[in-house]
C-alpha positions as CSV (number, residue, x, y, z in Angstrom):
1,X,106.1,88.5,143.2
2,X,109.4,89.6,143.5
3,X,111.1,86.5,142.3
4,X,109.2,86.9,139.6
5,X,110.7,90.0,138.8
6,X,114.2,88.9,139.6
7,X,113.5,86.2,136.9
8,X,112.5,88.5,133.9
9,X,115.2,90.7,134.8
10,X,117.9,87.8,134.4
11,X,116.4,87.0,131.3
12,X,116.2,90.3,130.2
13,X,120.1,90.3,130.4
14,X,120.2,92.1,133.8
15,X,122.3,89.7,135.2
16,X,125.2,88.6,133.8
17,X,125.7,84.8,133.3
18,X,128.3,84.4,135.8
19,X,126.3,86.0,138.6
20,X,123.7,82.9,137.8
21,X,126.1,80.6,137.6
22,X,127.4,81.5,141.0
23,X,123.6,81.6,142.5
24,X,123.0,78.1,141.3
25,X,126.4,77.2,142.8
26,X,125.5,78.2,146.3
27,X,122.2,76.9,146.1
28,X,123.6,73.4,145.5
29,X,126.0,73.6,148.3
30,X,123.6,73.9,150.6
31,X,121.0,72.1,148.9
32,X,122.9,68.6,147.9
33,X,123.9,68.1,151.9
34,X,120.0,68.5,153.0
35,X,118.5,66.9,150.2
36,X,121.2,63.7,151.3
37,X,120.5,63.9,154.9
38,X,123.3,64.7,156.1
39,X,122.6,68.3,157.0
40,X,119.5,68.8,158.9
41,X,117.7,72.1,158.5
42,X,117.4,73.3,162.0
43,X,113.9,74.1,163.3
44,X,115.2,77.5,165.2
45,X,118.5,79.5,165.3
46,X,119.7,77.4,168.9
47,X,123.3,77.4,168.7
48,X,123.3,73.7,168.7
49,X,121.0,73.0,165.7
50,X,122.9,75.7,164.1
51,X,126.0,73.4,164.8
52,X,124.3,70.3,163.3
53,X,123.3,71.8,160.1
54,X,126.6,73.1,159.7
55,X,128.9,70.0,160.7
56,X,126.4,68.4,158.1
57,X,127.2,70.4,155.9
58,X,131.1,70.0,156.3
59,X,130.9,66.5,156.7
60,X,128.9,65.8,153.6
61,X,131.8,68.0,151.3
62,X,134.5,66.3,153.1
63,X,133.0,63.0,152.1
64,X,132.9,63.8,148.8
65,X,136.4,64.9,148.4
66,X,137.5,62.0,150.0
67,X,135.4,59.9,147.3
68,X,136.7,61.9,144.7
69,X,140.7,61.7,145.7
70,X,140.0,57.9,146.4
71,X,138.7,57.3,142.9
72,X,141.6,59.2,141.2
């Protein structure tokens, strides 16, 4: 229910653009690294799963940077 609301009020104009833009940003940080495998999500907040998820998440971005720079 209450995405829902946060929803109408973005489309309303409540929120400016940017503020989505940045939202969809974050999302996809997180997101991309998980959805690749890389990251896994961890099943409860032990300091060691914790540590997976975000080495992951680390390793996944430095990967792609080093793609990116290699290709340029």
């Amino acid at each position: 229910m209450q995405y829902a609301l946060v929803i109408e009020e973005a489309m309303r104009g409540g929120m400016r653009i940017g503020s989505m833009i940045l939202l969809v940003l974050i999302v996809l940080f997180f997101l991309l690294p998980i959805l690749a495998g890389r990251a896994p999500v961890p099943g409860d907040i032990r300091a060691h799963e914790i540590g997976l998820f975000i080495g992951g998440i680390i390793g996944y971005w430095l990967d792609v940077l080093r793609t990116v720079f290699a290709a340029v």
